[in-house]
TORROVO-286009 format. One line per 5 residues: number of its first residue (from 1); their letters; for each residue x, y, z of N, C-alpha, C, O, CB. Coordinates in Angstrom, 1 decimal. Glycine has a CB too. Layout:
<atoms>
NUM = A = X/Y/Z/X/Y/Z/X/Y/Z/X/Y/Z/X/Y/Z | ...
</atoms>
This chain:
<atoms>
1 = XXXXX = 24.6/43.3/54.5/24.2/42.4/53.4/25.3/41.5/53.1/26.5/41.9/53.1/23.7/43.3/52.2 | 25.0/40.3/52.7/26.0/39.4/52.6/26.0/38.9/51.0/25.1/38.4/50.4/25.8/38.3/53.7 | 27.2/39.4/50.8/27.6/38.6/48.9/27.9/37.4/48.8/28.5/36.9/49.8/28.9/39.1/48.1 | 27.6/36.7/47.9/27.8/35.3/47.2/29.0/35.7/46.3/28.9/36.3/45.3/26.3/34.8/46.3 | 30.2/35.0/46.8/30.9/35.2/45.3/30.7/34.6/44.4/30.0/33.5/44.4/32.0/35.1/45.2
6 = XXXXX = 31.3/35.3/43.3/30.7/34.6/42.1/30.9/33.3/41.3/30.1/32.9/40.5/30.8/35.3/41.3 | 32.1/32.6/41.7/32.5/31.6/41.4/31.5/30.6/41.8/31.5/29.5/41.2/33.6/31.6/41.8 | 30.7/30.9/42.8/30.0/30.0/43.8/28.5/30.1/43.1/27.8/29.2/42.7/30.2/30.8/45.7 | 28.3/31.1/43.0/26.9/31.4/41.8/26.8/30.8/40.4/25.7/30.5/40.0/26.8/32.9/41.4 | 27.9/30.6/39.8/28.4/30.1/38.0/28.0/28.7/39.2/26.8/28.5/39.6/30.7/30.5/36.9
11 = XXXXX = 28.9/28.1/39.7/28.6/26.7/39.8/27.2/26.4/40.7/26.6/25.4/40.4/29.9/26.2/40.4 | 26.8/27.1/41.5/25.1/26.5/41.4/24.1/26.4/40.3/23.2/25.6/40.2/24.4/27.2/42.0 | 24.6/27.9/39.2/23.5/27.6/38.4/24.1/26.4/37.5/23.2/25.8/36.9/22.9/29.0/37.7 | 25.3/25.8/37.2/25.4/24.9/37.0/25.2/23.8/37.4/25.2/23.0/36.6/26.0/24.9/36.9 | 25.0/23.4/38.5/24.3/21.8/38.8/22.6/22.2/39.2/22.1/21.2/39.7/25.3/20.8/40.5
16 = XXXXX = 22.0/23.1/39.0/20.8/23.3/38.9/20.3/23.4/37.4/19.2/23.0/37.2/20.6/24.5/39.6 | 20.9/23.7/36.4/20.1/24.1/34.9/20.5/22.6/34.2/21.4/21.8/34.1/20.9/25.7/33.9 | 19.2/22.8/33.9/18.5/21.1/33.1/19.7/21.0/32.3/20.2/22.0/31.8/16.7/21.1/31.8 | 20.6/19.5/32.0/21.2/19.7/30.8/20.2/19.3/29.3/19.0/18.9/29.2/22.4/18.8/31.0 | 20.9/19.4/28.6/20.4/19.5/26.9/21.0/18.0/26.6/22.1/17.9/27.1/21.4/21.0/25.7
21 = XXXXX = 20.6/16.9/26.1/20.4/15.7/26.1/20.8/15.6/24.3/19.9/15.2/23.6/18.7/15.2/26.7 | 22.2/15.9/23.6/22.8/15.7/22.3/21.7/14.5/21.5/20.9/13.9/22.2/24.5/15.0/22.6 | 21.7/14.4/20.6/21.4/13.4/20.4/22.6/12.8/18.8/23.0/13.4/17.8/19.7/13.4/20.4 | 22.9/11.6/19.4/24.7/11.4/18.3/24.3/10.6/17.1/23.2/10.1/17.0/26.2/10.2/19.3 | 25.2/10.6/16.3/25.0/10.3/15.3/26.0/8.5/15.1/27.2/8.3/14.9/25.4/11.8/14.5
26 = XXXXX = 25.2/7.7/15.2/25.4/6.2/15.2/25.5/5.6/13.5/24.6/5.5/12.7/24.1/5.5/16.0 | 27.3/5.1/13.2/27.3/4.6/11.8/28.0/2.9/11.6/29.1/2.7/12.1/28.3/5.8/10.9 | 27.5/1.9/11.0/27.6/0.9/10.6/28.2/1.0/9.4/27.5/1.3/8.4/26.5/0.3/10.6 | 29.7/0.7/9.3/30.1/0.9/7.8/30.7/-0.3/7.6/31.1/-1.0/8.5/31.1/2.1/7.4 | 30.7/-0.5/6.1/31.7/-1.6/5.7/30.7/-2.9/5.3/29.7/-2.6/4.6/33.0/-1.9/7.1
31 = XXXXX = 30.9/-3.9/5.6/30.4/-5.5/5.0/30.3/-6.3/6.0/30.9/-6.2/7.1/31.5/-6.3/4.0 | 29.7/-7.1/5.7/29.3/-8.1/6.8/29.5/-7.8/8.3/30.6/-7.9/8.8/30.1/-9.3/6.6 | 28.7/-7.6/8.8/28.4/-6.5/10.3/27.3/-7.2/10.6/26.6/-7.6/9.7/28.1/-4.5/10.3 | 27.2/-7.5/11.9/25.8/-7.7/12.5/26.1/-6.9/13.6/27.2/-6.8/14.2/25.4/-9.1/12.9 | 24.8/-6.1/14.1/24.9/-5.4/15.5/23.2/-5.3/15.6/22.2/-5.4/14.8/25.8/-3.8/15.5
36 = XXXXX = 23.6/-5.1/17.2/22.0/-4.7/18.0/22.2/-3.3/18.5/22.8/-3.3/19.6/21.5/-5.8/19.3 | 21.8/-1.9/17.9/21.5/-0.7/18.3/20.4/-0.7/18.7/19.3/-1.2/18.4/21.7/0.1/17.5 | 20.9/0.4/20.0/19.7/1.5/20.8/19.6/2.5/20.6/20.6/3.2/20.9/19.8/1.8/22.0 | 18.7/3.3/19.9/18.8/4.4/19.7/17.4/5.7/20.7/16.2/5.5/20.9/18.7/4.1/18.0 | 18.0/6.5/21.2/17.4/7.3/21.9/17.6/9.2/21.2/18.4/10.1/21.6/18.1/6.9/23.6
41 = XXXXX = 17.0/9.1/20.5/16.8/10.4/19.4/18.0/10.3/18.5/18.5/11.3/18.1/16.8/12.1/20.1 | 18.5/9.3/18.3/20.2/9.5/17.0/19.8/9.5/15.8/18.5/9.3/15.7/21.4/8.0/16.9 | 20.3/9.8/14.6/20.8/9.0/13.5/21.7/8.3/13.5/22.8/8.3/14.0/21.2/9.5/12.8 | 20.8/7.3/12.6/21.7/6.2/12.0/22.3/6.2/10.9/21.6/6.4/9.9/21.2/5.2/11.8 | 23.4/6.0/10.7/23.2/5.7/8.8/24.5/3.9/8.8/25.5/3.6/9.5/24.3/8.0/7.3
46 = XXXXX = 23.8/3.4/8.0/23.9/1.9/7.5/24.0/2.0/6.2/23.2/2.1/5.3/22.6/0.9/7.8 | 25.9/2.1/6.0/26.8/2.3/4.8/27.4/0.7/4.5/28.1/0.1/5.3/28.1/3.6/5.1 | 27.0/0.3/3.2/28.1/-0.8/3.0/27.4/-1.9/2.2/26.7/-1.6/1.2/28.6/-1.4/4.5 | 27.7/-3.3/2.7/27.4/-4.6/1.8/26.6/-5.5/2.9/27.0/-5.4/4.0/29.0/-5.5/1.2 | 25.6/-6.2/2.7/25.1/-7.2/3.8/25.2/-7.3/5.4/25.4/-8.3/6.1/25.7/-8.1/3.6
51 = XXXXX = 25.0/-5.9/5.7/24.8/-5.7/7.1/23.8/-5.8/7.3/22.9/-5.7/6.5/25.1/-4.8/7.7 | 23.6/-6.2/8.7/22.5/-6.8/9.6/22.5/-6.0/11.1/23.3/-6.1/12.0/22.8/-8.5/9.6 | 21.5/-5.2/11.0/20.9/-4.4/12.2/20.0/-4.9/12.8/19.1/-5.3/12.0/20.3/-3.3/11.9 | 19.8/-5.2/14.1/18.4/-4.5/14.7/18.3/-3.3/15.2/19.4/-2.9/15.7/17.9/-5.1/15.8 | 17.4/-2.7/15.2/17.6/-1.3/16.4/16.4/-1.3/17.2/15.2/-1.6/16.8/17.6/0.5/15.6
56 = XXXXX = 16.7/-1.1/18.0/15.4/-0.6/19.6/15.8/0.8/19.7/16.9/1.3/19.4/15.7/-1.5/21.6 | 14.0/1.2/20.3/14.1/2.5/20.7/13.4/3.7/19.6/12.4/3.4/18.8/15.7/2.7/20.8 | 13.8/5.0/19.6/13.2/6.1/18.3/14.6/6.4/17.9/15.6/6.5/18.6/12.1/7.7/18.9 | 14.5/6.6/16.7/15.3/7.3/16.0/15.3/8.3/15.5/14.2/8.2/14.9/15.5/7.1/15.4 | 15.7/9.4/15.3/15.0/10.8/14.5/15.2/10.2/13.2/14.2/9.9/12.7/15.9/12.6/14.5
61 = XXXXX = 16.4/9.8/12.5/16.4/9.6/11.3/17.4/8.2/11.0/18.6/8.3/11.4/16.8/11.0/10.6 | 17.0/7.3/10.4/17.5/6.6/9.7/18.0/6.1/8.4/17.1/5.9/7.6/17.2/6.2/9.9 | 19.4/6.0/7.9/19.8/5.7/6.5/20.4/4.5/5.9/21.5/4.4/6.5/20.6/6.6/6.1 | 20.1/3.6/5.0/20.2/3.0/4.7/20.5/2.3/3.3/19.8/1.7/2.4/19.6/3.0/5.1 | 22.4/2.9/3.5/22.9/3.1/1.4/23.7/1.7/1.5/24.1/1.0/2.4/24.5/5.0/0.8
66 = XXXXX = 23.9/1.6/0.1/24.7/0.5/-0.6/23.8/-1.2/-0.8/22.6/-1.1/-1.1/26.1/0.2/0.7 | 24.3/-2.2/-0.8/22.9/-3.5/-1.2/22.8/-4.2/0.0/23.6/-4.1/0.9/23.2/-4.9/-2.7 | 22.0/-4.7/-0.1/21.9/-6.6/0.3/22.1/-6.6/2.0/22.6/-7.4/2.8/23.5/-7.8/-0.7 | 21.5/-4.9/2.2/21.7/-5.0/4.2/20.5/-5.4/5.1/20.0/-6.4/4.4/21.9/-3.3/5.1 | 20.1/-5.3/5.7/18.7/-6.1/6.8/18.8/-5.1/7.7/19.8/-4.7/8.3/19.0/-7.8/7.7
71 = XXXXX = 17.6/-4.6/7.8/17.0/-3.7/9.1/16.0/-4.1/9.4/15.1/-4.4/8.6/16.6/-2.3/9.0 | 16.0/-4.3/11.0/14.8/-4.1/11.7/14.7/-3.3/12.5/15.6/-3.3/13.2/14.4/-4.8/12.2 | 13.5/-2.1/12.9/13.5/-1.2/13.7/12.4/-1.1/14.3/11.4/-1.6/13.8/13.7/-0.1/13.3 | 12.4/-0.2/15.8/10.9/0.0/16.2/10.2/1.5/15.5/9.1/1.7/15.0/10.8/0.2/18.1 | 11.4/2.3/15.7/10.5/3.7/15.2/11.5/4.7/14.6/12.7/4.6/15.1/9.5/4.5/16.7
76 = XXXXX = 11.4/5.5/13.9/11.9/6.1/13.5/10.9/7.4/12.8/9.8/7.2/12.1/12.8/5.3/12.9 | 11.5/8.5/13.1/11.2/10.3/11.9/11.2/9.8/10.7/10.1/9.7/10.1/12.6/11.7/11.8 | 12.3/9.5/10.2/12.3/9.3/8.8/13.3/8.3/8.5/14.4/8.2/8.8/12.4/10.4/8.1 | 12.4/7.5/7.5/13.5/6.1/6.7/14.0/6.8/5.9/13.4/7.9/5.8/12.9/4.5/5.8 | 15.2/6.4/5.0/15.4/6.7/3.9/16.2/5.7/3.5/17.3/5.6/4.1/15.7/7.8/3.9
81 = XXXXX = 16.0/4.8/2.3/16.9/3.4/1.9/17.0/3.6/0.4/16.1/3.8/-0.4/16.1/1.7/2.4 | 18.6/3.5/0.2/19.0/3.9/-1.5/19.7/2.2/-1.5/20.0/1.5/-0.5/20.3/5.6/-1.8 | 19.8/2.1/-2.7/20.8/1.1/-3.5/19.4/-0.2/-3.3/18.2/-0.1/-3.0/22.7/0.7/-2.5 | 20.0/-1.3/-3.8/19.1/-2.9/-4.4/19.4/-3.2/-3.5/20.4/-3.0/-2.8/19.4/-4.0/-5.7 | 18.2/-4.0/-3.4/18.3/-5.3/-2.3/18.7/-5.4/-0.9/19.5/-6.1/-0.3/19.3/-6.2/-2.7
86 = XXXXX = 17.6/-4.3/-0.5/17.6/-3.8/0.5/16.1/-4.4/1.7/14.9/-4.0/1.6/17.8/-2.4/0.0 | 16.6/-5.3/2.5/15.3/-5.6/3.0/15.0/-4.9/4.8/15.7/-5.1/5.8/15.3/-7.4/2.9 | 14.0/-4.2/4.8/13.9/-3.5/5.6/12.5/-4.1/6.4/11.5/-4.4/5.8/13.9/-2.3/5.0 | 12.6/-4.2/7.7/11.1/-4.8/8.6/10.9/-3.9/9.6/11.7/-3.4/10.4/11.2/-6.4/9.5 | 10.3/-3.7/9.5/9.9/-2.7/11.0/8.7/-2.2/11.9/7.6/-2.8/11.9/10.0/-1.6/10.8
91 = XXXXX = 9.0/-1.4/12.5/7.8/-0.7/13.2/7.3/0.8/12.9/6.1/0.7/12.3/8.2/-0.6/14.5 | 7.7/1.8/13.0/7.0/2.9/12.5/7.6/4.3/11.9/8.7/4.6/12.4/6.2/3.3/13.6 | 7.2/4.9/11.2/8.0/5.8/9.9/6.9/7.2/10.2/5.8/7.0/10.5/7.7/4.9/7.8 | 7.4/8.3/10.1/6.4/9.3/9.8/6.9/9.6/7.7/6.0/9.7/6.8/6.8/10.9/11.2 | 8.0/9.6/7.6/8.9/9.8/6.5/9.4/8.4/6.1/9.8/7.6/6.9/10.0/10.7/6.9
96 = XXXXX = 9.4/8.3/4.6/9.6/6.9/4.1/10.5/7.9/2.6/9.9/8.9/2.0/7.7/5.7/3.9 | 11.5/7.5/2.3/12.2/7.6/1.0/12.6/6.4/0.6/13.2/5.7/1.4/13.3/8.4/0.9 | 12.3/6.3/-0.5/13.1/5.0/-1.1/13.7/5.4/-2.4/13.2/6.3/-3.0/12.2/3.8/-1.4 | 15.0/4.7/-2.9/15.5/4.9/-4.1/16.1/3.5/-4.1/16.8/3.1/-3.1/16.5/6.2/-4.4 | 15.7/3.0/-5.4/16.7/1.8/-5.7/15.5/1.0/-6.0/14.3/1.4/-6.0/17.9/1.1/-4.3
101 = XXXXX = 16.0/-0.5/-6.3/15.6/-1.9/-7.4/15.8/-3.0/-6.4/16.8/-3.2/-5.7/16.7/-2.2/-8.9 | 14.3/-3.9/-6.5/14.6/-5.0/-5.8/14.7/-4.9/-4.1/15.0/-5.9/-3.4/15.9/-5.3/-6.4 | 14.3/-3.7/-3.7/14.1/-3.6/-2.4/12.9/-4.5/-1.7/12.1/-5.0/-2.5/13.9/-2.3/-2.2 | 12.8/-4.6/-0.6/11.8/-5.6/0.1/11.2/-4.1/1.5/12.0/-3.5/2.1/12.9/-7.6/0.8 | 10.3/-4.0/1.6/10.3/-3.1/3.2/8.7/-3.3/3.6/7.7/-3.1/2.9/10.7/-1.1/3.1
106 = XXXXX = 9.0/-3.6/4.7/7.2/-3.9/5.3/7.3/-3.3/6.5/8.2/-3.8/7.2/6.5/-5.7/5.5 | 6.5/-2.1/7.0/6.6/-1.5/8.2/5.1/-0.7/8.2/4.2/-1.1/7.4/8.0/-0.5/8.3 | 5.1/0.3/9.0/3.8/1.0/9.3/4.1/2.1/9.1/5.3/2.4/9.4/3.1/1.0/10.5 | 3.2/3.1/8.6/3.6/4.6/8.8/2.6/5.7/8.4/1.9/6.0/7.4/5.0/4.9/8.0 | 3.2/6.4/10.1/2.4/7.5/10.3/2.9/8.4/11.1/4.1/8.6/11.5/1.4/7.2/10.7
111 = XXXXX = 1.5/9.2/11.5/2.4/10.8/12.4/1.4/10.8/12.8/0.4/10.2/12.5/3.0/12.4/11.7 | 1.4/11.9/14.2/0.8/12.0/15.0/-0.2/13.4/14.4/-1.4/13.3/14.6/1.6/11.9/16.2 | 0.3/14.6/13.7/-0.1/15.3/13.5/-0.1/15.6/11.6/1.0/16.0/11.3/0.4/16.0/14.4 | -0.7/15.5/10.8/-0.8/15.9/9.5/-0.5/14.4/8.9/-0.5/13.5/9.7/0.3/17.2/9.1 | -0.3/14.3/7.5/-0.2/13.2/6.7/1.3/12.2/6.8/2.3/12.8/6.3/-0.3/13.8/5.3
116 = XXXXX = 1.5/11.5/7.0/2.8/11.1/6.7/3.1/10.8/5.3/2.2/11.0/4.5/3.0/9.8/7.5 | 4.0/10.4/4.8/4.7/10.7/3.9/6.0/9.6/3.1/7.1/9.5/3.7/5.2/11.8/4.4 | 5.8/9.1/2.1/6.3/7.7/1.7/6.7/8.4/-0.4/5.9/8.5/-1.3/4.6/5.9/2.1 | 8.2/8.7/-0.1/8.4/8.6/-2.1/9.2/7.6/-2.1/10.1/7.3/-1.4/9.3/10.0/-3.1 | 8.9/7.1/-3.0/9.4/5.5/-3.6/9.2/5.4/-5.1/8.3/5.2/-5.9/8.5/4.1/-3.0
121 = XXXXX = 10.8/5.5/-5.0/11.2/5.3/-6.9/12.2/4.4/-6.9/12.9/4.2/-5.9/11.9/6.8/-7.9 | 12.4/3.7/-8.0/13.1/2.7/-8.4/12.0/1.8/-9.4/11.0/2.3/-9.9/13.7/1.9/-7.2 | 12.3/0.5/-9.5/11.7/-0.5/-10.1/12.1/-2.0/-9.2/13.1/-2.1/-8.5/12.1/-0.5/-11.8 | 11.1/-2.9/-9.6/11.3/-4.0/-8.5/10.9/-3.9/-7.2/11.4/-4.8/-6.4/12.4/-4.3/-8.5 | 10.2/-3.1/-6.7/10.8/-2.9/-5.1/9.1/-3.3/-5.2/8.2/-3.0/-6.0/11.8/-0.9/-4.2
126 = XXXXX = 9.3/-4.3/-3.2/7.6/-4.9/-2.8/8.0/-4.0/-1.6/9.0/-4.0/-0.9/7.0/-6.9/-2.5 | 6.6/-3.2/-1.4/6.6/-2.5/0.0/5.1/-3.1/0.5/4.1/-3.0/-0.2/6.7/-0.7/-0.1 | 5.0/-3.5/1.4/3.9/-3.7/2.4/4.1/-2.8/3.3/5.1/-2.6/4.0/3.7/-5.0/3.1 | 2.5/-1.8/3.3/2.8/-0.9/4.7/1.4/-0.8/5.5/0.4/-0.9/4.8/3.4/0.8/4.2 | 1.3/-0.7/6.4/0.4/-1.2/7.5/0.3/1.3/7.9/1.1/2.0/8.4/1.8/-2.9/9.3
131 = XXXXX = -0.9/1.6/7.6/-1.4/3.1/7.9/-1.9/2.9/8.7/-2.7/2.0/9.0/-2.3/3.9/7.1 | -1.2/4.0/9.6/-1.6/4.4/11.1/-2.1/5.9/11.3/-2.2/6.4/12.4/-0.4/4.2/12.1 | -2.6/6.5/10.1/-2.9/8.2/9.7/-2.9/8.2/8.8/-2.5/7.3/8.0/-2.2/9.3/10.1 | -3.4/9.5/8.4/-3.4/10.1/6.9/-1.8/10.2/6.3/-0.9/10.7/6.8/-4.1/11.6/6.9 | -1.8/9.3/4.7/-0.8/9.7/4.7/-0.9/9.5/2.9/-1.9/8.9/2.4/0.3/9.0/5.7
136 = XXXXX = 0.2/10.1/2.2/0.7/10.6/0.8/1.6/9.6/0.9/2.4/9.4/1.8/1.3/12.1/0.5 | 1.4/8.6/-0.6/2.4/8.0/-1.2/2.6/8.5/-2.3/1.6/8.8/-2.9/2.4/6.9/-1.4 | 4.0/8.7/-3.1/4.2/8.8/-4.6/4.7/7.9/-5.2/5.8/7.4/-4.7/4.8/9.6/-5.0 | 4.2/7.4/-6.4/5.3/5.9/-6.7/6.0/6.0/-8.0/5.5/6.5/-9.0/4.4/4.4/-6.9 | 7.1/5.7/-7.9/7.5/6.5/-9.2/8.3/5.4/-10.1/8.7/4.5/-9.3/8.6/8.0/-8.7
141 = XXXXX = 8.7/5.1/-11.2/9.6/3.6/-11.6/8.5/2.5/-12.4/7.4/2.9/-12.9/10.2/2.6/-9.8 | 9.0/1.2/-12.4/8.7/0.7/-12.9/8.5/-0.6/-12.0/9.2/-0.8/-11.0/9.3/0.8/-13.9 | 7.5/-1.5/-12.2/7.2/-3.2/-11.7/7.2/-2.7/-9.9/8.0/-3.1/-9.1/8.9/-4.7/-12.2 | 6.4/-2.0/-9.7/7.4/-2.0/-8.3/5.4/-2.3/-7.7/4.5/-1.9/-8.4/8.8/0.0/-7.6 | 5.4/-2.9/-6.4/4.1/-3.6/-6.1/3.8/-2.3/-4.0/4.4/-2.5/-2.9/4.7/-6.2/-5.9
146 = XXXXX = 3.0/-1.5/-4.4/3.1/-1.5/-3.0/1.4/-2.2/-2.7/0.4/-2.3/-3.5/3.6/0.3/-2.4 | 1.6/-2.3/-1.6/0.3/-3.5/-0.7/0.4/-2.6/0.7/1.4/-2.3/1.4/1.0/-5.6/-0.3 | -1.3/-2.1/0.7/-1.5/-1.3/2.3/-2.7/-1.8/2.7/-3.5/-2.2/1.9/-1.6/0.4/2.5 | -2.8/-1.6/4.2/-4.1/-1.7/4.6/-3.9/-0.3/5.7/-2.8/0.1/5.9/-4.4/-3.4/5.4 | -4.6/0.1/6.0/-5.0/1.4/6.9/-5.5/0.5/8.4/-5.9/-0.7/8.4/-6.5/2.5/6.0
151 = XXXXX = -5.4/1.3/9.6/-6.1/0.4/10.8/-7.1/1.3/11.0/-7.4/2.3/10.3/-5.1/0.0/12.3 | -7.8/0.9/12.2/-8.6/1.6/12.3/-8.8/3.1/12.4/-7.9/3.8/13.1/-9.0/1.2/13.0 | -9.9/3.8/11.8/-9.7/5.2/12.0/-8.7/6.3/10.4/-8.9/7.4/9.9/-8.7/5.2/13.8 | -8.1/5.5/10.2/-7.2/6.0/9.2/-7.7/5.9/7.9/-8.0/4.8/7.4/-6.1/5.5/9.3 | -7.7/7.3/7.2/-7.8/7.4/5.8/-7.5/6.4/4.8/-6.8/5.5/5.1/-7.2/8.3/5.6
156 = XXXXX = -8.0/6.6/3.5/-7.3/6.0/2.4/-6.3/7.2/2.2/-6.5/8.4/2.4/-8.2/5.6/0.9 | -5.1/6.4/1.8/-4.2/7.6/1.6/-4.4/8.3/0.2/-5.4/8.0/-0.5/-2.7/7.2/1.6 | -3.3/9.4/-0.2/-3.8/10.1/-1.6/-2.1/9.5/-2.0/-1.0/9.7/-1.5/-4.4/12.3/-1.6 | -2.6/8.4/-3.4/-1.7/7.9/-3.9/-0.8/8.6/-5.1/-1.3/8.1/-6.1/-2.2/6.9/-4.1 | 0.1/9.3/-5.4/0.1/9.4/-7.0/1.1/8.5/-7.7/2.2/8.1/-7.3/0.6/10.9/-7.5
161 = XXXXX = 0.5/8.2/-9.0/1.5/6.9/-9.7/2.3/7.6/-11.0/1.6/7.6/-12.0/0.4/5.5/-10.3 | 3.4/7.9/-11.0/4.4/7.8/-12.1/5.3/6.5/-12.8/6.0/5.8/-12.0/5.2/8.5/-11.7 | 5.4/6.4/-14.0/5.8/5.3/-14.3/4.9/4.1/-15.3/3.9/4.4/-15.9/6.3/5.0/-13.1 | 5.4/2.7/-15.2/4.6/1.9/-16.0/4.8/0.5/-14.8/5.7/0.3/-14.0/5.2/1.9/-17.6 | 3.8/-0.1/-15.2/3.4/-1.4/-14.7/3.6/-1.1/-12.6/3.9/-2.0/-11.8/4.6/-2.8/-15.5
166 = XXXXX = 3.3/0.0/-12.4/2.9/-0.1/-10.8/1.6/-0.8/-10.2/0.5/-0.5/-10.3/2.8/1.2/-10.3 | 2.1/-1.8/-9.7/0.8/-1.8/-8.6/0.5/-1.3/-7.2/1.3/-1.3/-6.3/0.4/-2.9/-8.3 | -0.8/-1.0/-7.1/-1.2/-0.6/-5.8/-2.4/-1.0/-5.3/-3.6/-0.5/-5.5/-1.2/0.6/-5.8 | -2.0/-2.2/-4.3/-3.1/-2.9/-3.5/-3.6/-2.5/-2.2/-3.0/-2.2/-1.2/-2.8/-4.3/-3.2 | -4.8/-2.6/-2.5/-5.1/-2.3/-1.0/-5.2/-4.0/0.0/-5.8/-4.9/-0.6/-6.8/-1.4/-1.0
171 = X = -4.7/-4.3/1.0/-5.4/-5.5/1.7/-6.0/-5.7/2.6/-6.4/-6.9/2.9/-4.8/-6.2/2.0
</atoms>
């Protein structure tokens, strides 16, 4: 009978076993930045003053602290955008947080399985959002305007409103 040493065994099952695909964590800090990210399962987070993103690709999670930055994205797990004056465009959200005043964000959002999910507090903030599934908004603050339309197939969502002078349009 003939043995395999073992050194020789560790390294086959090494170039035979699938590797595990990291997925890294991508950050934009500081002021005045423009960049074009790819993202292939990362986090982002977009720290600072008047930065300007695009991103291609999925994201697991995207963040979006400090004022006056610009995102555009195709897809992402979950948004999450704190501080004023934050304008956000995009493509698709299962998870939507917002905190802050004077925000702008118009994107779509949904999931493939169960409700998607959008809390938005502050005051001032216009969200246009384009439903692609069932999904839960909560609105919480003051003056703040959200505007949806659902596409085909998709629920009215279940809205709850905290606060004073919210609106909520359907279009």
């Amino acid at each position: 009978m003939r043995h395999t040493p073992l050194f020789l065994v560790s390294l086959m099952l090494l170039y035979t076993t699938p590797a595990t695909a990291q997925a890294s964590s991508i950050q934009i800090q500081g002021s005045d930045q423009t960049q074009t990210i790819t993202c292939q399962g990362d986090t982002l987070l977009i720290a600072g003053e008047r930065n300007t993103a695009a991103v291609q690709g999925h994201c697991a999670e995207i963040r979006v602290e400090g004022a006056d930055n610009n995102l555009s994205f195709e897809h992402a797990d979950r948004l999450t955008v704190k501080g004023p004056r934050q304008r956000i465009r995009g493509g698709t959200t299962q998870t939507l947080d917002l905190s802050g005043n004077a925000n702008t964000l118009e994107l779509a959002l949904g999931r493939s399985t169960g409700p998607a999910k959008a809390h938005l507090k502050g005051a001032n903030n216009h969200i246009s959002v384009r439903l692609t599934s069932p999904a839960d908004i909560t609105l919480e603050g003051a003056d703040n305007t959200v505007r949806w339309q659902g596409t085909a197939g998709a629920a009215d969502p279940v809205i709850t409103l905290r606060g004073a002078r919210n609106r909520i349009v359907q279009d």
